[in-house]
C-alpha positions as a printed NumPy array, in Angstrom:
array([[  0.   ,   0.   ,   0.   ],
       [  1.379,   3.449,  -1.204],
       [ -0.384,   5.093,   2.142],
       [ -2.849,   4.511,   4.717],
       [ -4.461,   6.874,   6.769],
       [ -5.422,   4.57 ,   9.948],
       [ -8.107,   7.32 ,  11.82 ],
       [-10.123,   7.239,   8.552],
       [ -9.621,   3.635,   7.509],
       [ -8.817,   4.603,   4.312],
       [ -5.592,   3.16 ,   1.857],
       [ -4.334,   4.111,  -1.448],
       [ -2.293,   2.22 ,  -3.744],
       [ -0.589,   4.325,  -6.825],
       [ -0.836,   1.947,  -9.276],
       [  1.331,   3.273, -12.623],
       [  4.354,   3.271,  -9.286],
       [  3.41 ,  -0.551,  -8.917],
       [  3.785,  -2.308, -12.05 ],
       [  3.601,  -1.342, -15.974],
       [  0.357,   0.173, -17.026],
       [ -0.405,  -2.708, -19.682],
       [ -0.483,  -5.425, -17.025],
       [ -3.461,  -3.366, -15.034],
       [ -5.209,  -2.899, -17.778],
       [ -4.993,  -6.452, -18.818],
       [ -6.783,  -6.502, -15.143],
       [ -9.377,  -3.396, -15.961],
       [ -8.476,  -1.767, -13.342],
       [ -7.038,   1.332, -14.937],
       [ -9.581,   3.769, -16.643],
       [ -8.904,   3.608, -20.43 ],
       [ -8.843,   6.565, -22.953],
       [ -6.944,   8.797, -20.566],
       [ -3.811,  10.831, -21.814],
       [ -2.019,  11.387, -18.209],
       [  0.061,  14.507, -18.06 ],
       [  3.173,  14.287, -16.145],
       [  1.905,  15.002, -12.074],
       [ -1.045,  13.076, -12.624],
       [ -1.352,   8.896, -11.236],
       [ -2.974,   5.905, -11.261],
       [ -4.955,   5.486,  -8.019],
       [ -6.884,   2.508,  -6.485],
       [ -8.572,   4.056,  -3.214],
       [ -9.632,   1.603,  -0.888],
       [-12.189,   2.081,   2.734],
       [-11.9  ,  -0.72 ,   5.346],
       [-14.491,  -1.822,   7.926],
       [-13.744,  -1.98 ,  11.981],
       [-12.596,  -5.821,  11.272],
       [ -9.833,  -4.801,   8.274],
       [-11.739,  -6.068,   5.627],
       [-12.389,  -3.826,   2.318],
       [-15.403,  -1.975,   2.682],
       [-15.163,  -0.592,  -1.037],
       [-12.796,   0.237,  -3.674],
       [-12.291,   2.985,  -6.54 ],
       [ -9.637,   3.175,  -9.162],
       [ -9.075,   7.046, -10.846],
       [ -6.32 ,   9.017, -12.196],
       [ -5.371,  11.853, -10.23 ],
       [ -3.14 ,  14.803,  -9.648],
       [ -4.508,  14.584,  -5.93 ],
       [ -2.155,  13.893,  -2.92 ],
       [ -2.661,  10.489,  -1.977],
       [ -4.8  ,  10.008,   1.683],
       [ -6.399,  13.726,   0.741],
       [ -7.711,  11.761,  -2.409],
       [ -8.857,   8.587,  -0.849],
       [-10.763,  10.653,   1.337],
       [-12.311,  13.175,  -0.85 ],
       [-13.717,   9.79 ,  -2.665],
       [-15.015,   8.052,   0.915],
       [-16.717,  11.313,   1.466],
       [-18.589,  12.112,  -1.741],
       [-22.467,  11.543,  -1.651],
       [-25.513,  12.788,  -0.083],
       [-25.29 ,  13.24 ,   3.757],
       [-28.518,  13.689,   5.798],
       [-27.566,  14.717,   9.52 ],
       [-28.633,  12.672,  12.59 ],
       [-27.058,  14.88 ,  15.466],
       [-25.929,  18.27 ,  15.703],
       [-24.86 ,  20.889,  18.466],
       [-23.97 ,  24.423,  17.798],
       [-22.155,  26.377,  20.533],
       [-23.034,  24.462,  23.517],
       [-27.372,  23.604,  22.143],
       [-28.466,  20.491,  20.182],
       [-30.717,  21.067,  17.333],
       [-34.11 ,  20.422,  17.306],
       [-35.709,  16.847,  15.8  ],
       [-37.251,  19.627,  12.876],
       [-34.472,  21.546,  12.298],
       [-32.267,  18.322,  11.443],
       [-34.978,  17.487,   9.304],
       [-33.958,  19.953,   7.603],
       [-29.857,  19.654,   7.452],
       [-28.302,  17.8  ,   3.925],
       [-25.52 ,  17.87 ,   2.42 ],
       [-23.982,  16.783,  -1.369],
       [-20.372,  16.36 ,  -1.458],
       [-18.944,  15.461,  -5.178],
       [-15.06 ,  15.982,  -5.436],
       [-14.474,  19.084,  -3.343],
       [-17.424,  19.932,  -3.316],
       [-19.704,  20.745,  -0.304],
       [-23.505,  22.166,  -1.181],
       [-26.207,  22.571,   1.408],
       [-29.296,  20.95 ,  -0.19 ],
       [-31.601,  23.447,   1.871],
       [-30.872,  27.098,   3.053],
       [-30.592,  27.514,   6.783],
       [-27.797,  29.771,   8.532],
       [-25.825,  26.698,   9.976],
       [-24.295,  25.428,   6.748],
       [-23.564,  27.116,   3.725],
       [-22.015,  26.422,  -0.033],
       [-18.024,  26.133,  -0.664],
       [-15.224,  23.902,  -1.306],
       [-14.136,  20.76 ,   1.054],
       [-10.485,  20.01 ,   1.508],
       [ -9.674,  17.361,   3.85 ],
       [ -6.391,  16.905,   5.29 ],
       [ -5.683,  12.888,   6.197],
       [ -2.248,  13.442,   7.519],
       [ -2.899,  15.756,  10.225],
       [ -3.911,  14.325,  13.749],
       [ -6.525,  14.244,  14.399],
       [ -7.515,  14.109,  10.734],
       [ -8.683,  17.778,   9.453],
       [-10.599,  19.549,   7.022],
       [-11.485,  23.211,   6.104],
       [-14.336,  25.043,   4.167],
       [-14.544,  27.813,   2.11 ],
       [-17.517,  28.993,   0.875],
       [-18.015,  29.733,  -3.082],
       [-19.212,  33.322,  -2.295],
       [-20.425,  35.866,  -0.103],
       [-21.7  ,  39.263,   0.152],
       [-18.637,  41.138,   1.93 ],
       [-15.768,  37.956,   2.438],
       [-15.788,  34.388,   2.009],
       [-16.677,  32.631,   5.262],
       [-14.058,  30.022,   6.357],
       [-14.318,  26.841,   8.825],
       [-11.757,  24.549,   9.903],
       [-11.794,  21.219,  12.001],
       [-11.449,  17.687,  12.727],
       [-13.346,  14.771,  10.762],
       [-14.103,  11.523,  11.276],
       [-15.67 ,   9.046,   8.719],
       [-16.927,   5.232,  10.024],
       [-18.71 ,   3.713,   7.189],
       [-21.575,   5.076,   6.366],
       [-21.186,   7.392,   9.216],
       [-19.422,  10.628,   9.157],
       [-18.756,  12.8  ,  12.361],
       [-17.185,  16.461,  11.489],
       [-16.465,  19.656,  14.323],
       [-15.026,  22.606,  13.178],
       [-15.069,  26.447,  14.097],
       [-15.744,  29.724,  11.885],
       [-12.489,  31.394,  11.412],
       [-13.308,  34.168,  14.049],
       [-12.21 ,  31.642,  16.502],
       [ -8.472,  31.211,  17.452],
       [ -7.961,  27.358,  16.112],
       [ -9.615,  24.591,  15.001],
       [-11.105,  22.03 ,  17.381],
       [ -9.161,  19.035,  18.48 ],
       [-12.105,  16.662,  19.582],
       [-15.581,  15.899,  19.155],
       [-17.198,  18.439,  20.964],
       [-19.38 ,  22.094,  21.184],
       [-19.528,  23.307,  24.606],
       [-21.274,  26.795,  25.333],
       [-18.524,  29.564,  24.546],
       [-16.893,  27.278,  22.112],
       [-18.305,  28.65 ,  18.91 ],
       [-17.805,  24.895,  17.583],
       [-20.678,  23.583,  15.221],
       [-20.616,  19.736,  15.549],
       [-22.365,  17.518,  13.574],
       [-23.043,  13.816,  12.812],
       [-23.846,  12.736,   9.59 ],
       [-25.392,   9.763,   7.517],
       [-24.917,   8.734,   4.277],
       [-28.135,   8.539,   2.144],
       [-27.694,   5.2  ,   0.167],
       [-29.025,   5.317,  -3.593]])
């Protein structure tokens, strides 16, 4: 394996590093009619369960770092949220209702407008530790608003906390206690 982020269960091999390209595609599992410029690779992404075994795989050519990659792929889909708590207060039954997500590449869009989530770009960052991530959103009136915090991703089950920029750092742990400013939220994937 090329790299492994343990926290997120999630491994990369990088495949044209490996072996010739003609053997893998004798395998199919390189994506044909691709001209690859020179910083882009071969990529099999892989997610593993809590027992080690592969959850589900992806092949894709990429100029992505490796981990960041493998994660941007483990988190793209529609996320409906089961839990959240904003500065200290858990959200109401209704208002979760209301909270969804689409993530597609780097891609993060709110399905619904509501002032706790809004529009931008996802970048996750496997390496760091605890595992990280910041958002920028697409556009705003005055200045782009910014977020940046921890992630956590279990399946079918993905766990994020992270602060607006206005606030020193970004959060370490799993957690939004009153004065915090942290917006934590648990989310679940919405299978097809």
């Amino acid at each position: 394996m090329t790299d492994y982020a343990p926290e997120l269960r999630l491994g990369c091999y990088e495949v044209n590093q490996v072996t010739s390209r003609r053997l893998w595609l004798a395998f199919g599992i390189i994506p044909t009619g691709v001209s690859k410029s020179s910083y882009e690779r071969d990529m099999v992404y892989l997610e593993f369960d809590e027992n080690d075994l592969i959850r589900r795989f992806t092949n894709v050519t990429t100029v992505t770092r490796r981990t960041d990659g493998a994660a941007q792929w483990a988190v793209s889909g529609q996320w409906r949220c089961a839990a959240a708590t904003v500065n200290g207060e858990r959200l109401s039954e209704e208002t979760l209702k209301q909270l969804s997500v689409r993530i597609k590449g780097d891609q993060w869009r709110a399905l619904q407008r509501n002032p706790f989530l809004f529009d931008g770009h996802i970048y996750i960052h496997a390496k760091q530790r605890p595992p990280g991530f910041s958002l920028m959103e697409k556009k705003g009136p005055e200045k782009r608003r910014q977020a940046y915090g921890v992630i956590s991703l279990r399946g079918d089950t993905m766990e994020i906390c992270y602060a607006p920029e206005r606030y020193e750092r970004r959060p370490l742990r799993f957690e939004s206690s009153p004065g915090s400013g942290n917006y934590w939220f648990v989310w679940t994937r919405e299978l097809p």
